[in-house]
C-alpha positions in Angstrom: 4.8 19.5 8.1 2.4 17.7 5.9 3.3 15.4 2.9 1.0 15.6 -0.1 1.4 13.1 -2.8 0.7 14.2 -6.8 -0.4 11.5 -8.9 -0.5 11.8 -12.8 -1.9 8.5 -13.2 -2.9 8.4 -16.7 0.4 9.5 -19.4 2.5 6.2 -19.6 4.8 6.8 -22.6 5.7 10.5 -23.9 7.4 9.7 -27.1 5.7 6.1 -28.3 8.8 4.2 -29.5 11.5 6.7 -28.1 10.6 5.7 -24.5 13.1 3.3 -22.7 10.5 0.7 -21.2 11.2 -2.6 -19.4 10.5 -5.9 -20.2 8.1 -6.3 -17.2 6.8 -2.7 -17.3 2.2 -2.7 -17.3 2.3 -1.8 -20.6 3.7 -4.3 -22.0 1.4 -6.3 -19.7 -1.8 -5.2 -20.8 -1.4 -3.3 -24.0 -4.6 -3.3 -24.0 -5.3 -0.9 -21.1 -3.6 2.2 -23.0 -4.4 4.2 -25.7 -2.0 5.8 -28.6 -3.2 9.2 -29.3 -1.0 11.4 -31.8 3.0 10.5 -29.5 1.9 9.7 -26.6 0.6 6.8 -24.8 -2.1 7.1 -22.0 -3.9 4.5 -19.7 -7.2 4.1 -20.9 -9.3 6.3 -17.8 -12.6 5.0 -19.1 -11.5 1.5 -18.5 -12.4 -0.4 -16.0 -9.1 -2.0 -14.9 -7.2 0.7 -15.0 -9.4 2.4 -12.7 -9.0 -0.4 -10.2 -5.1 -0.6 -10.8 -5.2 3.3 -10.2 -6.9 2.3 -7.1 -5.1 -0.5 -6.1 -1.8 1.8 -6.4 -3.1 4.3 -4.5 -4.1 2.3 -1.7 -0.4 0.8 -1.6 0.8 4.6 -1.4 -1.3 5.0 1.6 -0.8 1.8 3.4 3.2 2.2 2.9 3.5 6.0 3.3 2.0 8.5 6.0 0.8 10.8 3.2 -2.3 13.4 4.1 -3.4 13.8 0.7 -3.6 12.4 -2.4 -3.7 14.7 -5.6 -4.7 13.5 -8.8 -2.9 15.9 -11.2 -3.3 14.5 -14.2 -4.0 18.5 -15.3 -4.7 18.5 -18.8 -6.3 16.2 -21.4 -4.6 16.4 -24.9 -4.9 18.8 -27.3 -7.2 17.2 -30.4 -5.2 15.3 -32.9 -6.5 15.0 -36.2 -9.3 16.6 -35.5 -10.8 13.8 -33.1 -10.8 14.9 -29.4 -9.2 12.9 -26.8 -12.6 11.7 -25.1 -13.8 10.5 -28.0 -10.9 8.5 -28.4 -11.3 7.4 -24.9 -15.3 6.6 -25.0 -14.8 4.5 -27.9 -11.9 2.3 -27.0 -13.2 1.3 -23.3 -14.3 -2.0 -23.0 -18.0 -2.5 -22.7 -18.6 -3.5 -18.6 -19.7 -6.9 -18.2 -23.7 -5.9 -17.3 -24.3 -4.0 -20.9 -22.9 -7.2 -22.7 -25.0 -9.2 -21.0 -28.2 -7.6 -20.5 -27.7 -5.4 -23.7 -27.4 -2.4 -22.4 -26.7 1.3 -24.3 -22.7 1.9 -23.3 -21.5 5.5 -23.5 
């Protein structure tokens, strides 16, 4: 038999402000990793640490766990709230990488 682990690694609080979350929970860690859009809280995918924290989760998964796959199954991005798309909410929030603030570079 194989094991297959599913991963939705972006949707961190369903209900903002009707979610029960602890004290120490990465949210309340770096609040500045997620993004707010229309009730729901999501890691920030275009940002930079959260990819490596992703990353660095996944890697513990493996390392702990004989898993044979890994699924990402984050499965849908949200519908558009007030008439601005997710992506765009996304591509404007992420932090600019440390090479276009220092050489100037165009981020997208």
């Amino acid at each position: 038999m194989e094991f297959h682990a599913w991963l939705n690694p972006y949707r961190a609080e369903f209900t903002v402000g009707r979610s029960s979350i602890a004290p120490d929970h990465i949210m309340r860690k770096h609040p500045d990793w997620f993004l707010t859009y229309g009730t729901t809280k999501y890691f920030n995918p275009a940002n930079v640490q959260v990819q490596n924290f992703v990353i660095d989760v996944i890697k513990d998964i493996v390392r702990r766990y004989d898993v044979d796959a890994i699924h990402m199954d984050d499965y849908f991005y949200p519908y558009p709230v007030g008439g601005k798309p997710f992506l765009m909410i996304m591509l404007t929030s992420a932090p600019a990488p440390a090479s276009a603030k220092t050489t100037g570079a165009a981020v997208m």
